[in-house]
N, C-alpha and C positions, 0 to 999 in steps of 0.2 A: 406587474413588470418590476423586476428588480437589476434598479440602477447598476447597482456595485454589480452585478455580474459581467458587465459590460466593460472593455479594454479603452472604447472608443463611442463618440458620443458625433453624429452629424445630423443638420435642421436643414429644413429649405424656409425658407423667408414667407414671402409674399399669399398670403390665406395658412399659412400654419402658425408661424410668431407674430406677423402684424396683419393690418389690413388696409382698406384706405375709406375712407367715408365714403360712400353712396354719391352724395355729390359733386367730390373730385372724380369720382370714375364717368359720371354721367358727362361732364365740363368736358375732358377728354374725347371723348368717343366723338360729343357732339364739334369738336375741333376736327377729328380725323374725319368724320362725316364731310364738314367743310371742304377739306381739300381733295378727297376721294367724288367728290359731287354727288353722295350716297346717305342717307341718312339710316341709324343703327338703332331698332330698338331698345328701350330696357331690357328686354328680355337676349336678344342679341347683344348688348353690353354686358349683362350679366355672365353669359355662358363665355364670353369671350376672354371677361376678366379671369372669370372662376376657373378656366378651360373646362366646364363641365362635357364639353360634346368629345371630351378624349384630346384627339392632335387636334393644337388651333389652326394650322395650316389646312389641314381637311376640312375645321368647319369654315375656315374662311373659304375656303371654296366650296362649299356645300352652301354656302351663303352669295356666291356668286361672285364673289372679290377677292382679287390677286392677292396671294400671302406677300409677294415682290413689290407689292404697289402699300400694302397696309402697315407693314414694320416699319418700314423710312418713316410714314406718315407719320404713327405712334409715338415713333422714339422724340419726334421734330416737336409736335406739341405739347410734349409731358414737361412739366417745369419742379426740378429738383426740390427748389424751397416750397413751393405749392406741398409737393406731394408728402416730401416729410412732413408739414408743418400737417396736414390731413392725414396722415398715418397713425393707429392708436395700437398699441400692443395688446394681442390676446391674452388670455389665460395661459401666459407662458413664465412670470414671474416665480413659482412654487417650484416647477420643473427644471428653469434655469440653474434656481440655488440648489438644490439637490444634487445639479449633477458638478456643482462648483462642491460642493461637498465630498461627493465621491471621489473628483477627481479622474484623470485622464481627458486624453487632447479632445478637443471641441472644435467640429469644423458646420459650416456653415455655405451649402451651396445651393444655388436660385438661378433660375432665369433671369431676375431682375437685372436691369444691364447697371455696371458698376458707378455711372453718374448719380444711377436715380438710389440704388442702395445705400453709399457711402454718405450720403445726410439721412438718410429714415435710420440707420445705425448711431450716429453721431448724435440724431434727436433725442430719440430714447433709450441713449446712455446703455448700448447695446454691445458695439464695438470691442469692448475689453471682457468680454465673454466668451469669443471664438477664435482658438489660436491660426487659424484658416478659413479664407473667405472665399470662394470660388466663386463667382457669377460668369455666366455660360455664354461661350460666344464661340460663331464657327473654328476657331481655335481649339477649343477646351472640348466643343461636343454638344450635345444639347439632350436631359431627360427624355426618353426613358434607357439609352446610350448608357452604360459603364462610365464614359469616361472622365467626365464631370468629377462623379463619385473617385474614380482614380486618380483625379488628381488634387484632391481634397487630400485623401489619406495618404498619398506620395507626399504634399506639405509636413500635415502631421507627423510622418517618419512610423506608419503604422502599416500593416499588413493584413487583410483581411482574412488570406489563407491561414495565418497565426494569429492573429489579436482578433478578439470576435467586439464587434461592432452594429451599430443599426439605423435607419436612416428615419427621418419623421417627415411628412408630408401629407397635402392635404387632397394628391392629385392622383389618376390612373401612372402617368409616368412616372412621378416619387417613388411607388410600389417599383413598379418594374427597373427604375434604377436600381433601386436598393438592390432588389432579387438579383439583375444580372451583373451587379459588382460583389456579389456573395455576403450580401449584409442582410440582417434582420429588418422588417419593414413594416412603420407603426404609419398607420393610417386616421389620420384627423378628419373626421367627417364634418364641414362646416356649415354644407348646406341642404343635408339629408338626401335620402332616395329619389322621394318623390321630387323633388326639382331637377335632381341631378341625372334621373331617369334610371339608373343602376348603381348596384351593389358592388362599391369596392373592399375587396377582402384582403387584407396585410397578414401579416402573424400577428398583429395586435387590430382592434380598430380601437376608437373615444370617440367622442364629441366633445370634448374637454382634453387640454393638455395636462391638467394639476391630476386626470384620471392615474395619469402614470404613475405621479407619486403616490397619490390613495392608495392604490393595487399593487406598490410594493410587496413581493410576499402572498399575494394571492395567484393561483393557478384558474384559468377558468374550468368549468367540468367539463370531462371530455379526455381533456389534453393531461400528458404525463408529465408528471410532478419534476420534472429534471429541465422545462420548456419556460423559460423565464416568461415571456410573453403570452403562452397559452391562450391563441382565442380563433379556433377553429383552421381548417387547414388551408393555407395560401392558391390561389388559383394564379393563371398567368397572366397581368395584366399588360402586357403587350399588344 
């Protein structure tokens, strides 16, 4: 993937740049369990953090528990200093200065709701790397929605129709935002197939962020030599 080809530069946060320890997610769940009168497996914590079952809404009711009754819950027992002081940055450090190198605007949009972002940014000395911080609320939209994405690059003062850009994520929605705001969409796989039960396919995928910078300049086979990200052809992940 070659950075400098790119006008425009946007992340999603939570399983692509950081994460949170195992144990604060487990603290969590077993809090929301408390007040839902439900208790959550690991495994049902896990897919729930990860959103590996696709929309958490779906699986939460595929799980038998009101999407309306479990975000209030969520939000009520996460505790901001906990959760940054428990958040560790991926293999995003290589990738960050590379594209602090190339240059051009840097946005950065997540679900994560703004209480809980604004100290996991401030922790690890994140904050002054993205000229735009979107985090998603019935306002804004919600992945796999455009609008998120639109209004990230509305901040930046950039255009997708003219300035070519691309989004990084580590979700089916991340893909399909990117896709259906007309951006390029790099696909971080964090917790492989077999857990996650399916193959999500981006214009790019990794398992690594620093891949991006490695494979500046490489095309994969297949794909034509003019395709910065080259890695097989995008499916609709909607």
């Amino acid at each position: 993937m070659r950075i400098a080809d790119y006008d425009f530069h946007l992340f999603d946060l939570d399983g692509t740049l950081v994460d949170a320890e195992w144990e604060y997610t487990r603290t969590v769940f077993d809090r929301v369990g408390d007040r839902l009168d439900r208790e959550f497996s690991d495994r049902e914590a896990r897919v729930l953090w990860h959103g590996l079952g696709g929309s958490r809404a779906e699986t939460l009711r595929g799980m038998g528990v009101d999407p309306d009754a479990f975000w209030p819950a969520f939000h009520a027992v996460e505790d901001p200093v906990a959760r940054a002081e428990a958040t560790y940055l991926h293999d995003a450090a290589r990738l960050l200065d590379r594209v602090g190198e190339v240059g051009g605007p840097t946005g950065l949009v997540t679900h994560c709701q703004e209480f809980l972002a604004e100290p996991v940014l401030d922790r690890l000395d994140l904050g002054g790397r993205f000229d735009a911080v979107v985090c998603c609320t019935d306002e804004t939209g919600w992945k796999p929605a455009p609008d998120p994405i639109e209004a990230a690059t509305s901040e930046l003062g950039v255009d997708p129709a003219r300035h070519r850009g691309y989004y990084v994520g580590d979700g089916e929605s991340d893909v399909a935002a990117a896709w259906n705001a007309g951006l390029d969409a790099v696909h971080v796989e964090r917790v492989g197939h077999d857990e996650r039960g399916r193959c999500i396919l981006g214009d790019r995928r990794v398992r690594r962020l620093d891949e991006l910078v490695g494979g500046e300049g490489r095309t994969d086979a297949g794909r034509s030599g003019d395709d910065p990200l080259g890695a097989g052809e995008p499916v609709d992940a909607s």
